[in-house]
Biotite code that builds the C-alpha atoms (Angstrom):
import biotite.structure as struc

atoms = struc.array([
    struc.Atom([18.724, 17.511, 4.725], chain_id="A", res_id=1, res_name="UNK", atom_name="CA", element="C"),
    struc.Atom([16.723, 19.411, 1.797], chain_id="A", res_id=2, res_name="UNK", atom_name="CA", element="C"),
    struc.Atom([13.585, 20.549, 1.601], chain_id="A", res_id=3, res_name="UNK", atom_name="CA", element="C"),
    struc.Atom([11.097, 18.686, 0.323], chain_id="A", res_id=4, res_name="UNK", atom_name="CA", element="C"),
    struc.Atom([7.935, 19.185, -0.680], chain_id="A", res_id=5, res_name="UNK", atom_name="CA", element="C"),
    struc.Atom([6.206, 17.892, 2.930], chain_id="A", res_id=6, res_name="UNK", atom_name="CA", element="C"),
    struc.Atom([8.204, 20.831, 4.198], chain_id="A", res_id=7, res_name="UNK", atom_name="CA", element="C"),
    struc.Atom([4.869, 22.685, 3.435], chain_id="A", res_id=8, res_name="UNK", atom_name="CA", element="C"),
    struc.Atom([3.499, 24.665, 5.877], chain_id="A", res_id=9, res_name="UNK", atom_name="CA", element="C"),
    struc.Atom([0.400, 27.200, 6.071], chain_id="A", res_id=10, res_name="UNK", atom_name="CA", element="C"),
    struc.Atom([1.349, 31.106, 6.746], chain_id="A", res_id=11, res_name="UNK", atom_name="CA", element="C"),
    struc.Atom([-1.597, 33.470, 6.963], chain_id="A", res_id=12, res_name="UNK", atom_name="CA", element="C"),
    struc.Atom([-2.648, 37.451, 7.035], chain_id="A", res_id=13, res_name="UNK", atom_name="CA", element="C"),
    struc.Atom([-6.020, 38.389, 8.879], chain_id="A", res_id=14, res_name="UNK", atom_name="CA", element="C"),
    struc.Atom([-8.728, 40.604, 6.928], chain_id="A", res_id=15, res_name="UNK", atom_name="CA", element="C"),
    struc.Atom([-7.927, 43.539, 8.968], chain_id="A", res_id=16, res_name="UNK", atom_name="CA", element="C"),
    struc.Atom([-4.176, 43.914, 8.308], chain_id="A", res_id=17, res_name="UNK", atom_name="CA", element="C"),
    struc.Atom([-3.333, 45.357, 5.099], chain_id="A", res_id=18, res_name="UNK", atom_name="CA", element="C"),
    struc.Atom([0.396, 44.058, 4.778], chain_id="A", res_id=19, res_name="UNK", atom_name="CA", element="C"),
    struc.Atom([2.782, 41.737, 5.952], chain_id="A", res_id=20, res_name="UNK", atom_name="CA", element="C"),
    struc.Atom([6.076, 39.915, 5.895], chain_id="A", res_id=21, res_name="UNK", atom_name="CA", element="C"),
    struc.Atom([5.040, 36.353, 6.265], chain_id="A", res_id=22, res_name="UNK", atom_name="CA", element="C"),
    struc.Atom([8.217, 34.725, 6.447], chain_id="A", res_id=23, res_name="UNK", atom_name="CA", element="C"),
    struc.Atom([11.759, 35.647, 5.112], chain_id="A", res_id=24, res_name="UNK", atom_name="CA", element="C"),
    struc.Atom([14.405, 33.448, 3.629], chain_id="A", res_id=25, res_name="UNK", atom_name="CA", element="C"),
    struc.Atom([13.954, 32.158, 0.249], chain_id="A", res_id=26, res_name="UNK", atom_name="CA", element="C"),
    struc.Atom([10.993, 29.565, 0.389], chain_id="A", res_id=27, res_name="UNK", atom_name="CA", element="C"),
    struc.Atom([8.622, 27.775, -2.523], chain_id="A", res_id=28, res_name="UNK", atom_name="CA", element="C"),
    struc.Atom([4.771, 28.976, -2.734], chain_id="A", res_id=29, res_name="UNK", atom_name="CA", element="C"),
    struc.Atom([3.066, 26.242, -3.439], chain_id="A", res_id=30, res_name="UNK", atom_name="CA", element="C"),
    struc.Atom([-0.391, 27.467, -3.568], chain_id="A", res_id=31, res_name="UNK", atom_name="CA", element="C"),
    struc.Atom([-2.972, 29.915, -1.627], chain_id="A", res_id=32, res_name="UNK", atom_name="CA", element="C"),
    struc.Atom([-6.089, 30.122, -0.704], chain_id="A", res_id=33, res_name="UNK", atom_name="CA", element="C"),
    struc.Atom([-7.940, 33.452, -0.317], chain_id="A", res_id=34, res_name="UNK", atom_name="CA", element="C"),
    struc.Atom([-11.267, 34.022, 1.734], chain_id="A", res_id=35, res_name="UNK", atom_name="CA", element="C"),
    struc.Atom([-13.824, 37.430, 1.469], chain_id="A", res_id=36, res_name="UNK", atom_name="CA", element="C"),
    struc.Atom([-15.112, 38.571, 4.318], chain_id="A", res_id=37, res_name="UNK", atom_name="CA", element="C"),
    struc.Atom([-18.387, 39.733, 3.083], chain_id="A", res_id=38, res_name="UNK", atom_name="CA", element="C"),
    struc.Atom([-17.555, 41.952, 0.896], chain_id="A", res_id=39, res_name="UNK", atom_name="CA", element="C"),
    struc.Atom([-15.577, 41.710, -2.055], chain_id="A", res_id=40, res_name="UNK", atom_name="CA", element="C"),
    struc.Atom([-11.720, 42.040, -1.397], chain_id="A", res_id=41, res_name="UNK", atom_name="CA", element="C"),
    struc.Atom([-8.022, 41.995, -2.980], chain_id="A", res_id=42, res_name="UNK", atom_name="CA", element="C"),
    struc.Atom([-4.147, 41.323, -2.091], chain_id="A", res_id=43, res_name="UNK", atom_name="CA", element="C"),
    struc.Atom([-1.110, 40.762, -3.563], chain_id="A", res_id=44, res_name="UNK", atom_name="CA", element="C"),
    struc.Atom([1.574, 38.447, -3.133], chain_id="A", res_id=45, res_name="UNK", atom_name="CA", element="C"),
    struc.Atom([4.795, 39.436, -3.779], chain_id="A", res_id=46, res_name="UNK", atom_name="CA", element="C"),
    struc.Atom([8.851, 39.376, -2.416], chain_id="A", res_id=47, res_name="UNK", atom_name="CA", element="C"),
    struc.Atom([10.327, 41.317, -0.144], chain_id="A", res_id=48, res_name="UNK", atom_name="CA", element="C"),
    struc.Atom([11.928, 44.942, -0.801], chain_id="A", res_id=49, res_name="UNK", atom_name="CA", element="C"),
    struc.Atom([14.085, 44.230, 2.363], chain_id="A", res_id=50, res_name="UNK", atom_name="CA", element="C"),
    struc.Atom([13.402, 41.916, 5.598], chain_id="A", res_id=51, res_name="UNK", atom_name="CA", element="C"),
    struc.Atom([10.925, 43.888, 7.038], chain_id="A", res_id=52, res_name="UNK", atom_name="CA", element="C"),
    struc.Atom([8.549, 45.724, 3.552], chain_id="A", res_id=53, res_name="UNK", atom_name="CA", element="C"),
    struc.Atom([7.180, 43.934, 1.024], chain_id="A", res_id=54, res_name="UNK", atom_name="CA", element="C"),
    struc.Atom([7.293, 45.175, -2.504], chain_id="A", res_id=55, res_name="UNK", atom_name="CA", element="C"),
    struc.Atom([4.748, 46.686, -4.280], chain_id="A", res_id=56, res_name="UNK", atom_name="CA", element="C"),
    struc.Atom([6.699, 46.629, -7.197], chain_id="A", res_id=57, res_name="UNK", atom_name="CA", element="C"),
    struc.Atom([5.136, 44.453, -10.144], chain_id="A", res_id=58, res_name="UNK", atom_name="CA", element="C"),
    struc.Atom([8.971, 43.854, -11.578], chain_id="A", res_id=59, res_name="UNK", atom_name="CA", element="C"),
    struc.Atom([9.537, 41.480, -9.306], chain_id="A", res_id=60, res_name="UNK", atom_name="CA", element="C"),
    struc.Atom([8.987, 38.452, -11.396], chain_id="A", res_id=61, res_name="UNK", atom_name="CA", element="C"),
    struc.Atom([6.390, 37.193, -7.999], chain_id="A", res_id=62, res_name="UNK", atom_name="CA", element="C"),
    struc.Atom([4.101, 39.099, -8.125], chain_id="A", res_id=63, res_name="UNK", atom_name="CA", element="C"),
    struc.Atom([0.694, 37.726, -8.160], chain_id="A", res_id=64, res_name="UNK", atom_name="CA", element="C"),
    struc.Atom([-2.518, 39.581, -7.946], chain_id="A", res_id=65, res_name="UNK", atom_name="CA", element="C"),
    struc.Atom([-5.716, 38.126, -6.168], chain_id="A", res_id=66, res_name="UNK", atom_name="CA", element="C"),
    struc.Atom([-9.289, 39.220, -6.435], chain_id="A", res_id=67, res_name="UNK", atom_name="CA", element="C"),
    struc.Atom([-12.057, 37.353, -4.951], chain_id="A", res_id=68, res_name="UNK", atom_name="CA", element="C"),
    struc.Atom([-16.019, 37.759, -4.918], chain_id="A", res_id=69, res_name="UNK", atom_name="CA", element="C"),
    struc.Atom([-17.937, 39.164, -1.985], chain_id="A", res_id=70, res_name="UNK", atom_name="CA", element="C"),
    struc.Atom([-18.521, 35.573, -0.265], chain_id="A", res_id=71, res_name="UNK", atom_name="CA", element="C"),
    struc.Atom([-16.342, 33.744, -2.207], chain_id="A", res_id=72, res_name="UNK", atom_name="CA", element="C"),
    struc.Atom([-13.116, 31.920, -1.667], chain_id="A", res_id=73, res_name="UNK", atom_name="CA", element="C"),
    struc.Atom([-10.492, 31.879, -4.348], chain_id="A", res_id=74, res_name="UNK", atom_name="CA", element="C"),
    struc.Atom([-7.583, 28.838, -4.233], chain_id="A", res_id=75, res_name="UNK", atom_name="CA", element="C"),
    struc.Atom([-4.746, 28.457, -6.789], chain_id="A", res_id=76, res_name="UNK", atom_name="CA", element="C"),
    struc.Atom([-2.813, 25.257, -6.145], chain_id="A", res_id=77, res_name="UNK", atom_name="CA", element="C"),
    struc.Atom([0.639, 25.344, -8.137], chain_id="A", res_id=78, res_name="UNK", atom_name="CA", element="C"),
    struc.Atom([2.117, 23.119, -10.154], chain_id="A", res_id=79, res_name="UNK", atom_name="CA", element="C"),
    struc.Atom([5.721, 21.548, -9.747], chain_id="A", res_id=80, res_name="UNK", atom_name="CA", element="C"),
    struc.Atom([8.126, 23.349, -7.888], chain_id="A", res_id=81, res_name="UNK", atom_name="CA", element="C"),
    struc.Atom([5.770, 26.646, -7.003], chain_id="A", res_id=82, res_name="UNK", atom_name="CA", element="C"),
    struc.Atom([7.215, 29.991, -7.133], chain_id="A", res_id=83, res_name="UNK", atom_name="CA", element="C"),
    struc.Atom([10.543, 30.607, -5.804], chain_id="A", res_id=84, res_name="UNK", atom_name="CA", element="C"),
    struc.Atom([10.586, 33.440, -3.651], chain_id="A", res_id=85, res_name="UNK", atom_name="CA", element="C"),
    struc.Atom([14.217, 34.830, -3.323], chain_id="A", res_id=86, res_name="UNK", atom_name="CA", element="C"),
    struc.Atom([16.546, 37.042, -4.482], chain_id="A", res_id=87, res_name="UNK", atom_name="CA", element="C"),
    struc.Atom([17.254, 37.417, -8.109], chain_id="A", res_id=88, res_name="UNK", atom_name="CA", element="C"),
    struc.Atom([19.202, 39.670, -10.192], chain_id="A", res_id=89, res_name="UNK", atom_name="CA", element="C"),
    struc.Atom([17.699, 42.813, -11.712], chain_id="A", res_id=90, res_name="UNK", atom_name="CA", element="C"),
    struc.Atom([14.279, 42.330, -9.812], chain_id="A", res_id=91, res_name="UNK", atom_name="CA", element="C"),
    struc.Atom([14.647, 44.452, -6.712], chain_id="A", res_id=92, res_name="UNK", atom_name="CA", element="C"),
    struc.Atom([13.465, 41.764, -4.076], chain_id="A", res_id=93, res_name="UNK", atom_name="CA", element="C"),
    struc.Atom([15.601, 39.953, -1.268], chain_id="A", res_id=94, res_name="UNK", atom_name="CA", element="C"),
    struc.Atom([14.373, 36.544, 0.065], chain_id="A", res_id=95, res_name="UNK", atom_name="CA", element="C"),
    struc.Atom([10.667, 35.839, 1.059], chain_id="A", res_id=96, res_name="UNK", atom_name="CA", element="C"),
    struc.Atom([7.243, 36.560, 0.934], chain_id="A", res_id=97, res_name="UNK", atom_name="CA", element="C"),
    struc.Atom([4.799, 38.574, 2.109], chain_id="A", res_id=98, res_name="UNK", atom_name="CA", element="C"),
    struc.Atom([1.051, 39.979, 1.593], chain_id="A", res_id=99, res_name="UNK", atom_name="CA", element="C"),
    struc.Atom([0.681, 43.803, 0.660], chain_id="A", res_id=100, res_name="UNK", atom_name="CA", element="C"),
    struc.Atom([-2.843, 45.635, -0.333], chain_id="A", res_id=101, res_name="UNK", atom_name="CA", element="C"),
    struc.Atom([-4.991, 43.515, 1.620], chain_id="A", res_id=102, res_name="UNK", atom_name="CA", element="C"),
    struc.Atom([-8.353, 44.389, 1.679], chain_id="A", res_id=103, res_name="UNK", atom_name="CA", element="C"),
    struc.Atom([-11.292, 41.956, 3.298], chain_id="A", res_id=104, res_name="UNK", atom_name="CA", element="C"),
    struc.Atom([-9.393, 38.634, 2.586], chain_id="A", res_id=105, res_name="UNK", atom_name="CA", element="C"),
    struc.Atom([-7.831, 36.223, 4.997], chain_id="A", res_id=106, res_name="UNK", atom_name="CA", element="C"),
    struc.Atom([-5.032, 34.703, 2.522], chain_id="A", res_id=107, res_name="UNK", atom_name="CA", element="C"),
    struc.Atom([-3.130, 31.299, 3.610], chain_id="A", res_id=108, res_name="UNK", atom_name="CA", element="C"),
    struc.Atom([-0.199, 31.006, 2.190], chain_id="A", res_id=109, res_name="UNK", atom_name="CA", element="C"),
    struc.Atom([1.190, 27.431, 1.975], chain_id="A", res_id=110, res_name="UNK", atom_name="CA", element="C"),
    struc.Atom([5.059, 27.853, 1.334], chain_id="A", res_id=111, res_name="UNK", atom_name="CA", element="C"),
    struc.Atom([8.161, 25.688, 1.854], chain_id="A", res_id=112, res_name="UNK", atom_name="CA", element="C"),
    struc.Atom([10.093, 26.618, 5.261], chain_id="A", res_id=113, res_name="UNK", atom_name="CA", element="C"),
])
C-alpha cells in the first residue's frame, strides 16, 4: 500500500510553543492553516536539521514563511502533490516537518503520514 492523498491528516503547534517537530519521516504538506491569537503573529515551516530540531535554515528548499493579521486566520491549500518534506541532497534537512519561530499562531498542518 502507498500513500494516497486521503492519507491526510491534521498536525498542529499551540500559540504558546515556539517550535516543534511535528512529525518525522518524509511526508507531503498539503496545505495549512494559521490562526492569531489576538495579536498579530508569525511561524515558519520548514524540515528537519535532525529528528529532534527543526531548521531555521532558509536553504532548505521548504521553507515557508507565514504572517498573519492580529485576528485573522491565514490558509494556503496546495496544489498537486504539496511539498515534499524529506531529505535531499545539498539542502541540510533529514525527513519531516516541523514549526520553528512561532509567535501567537496556532498552525495546523495537514500532511501525508
Amino acid at each position: 500500500m502507498g500513500m494516497y492523498k486521503s492519507d491526510v491528516k491534521p498536525v498542529v503547534i499551540a500559540s504558546n510553543i515556539s517550535t516543534a517537530v511535528l512529525f518525522t519521516g518524509p511526508t507531503r504538506l498539503r496545505g495549512f492553516i494559521a490562526q492569531s491569537t489576538g495579536s498579530s503573529g508569525t511561524a515558519i515551516i520548514n524540515g528537519l536539521a535532525n529528528t529532534t530540531t527543526v531548521s531555521t535554515s532558509t536553504n532548505t528548499q521548504v521553507y515557508i514563511p507565514i504572517a498573519v493579521a492580529s485576528g485573522g486566520t491565514e490558509t494556503l491549500n496546495l496544489p498537486e502533490d504539496g511539498v515534499l518534506y524529506a531529505q535531499r541532497n545539498g539542502t541540510g534537512i533529514v525527513d519531516g516537518i516541523g514549526v520553528v519561530s512561532n509567535t501567537s499562531l496556532t498552525v495546523t498542518l495537514f500532511i501525508e503520514k
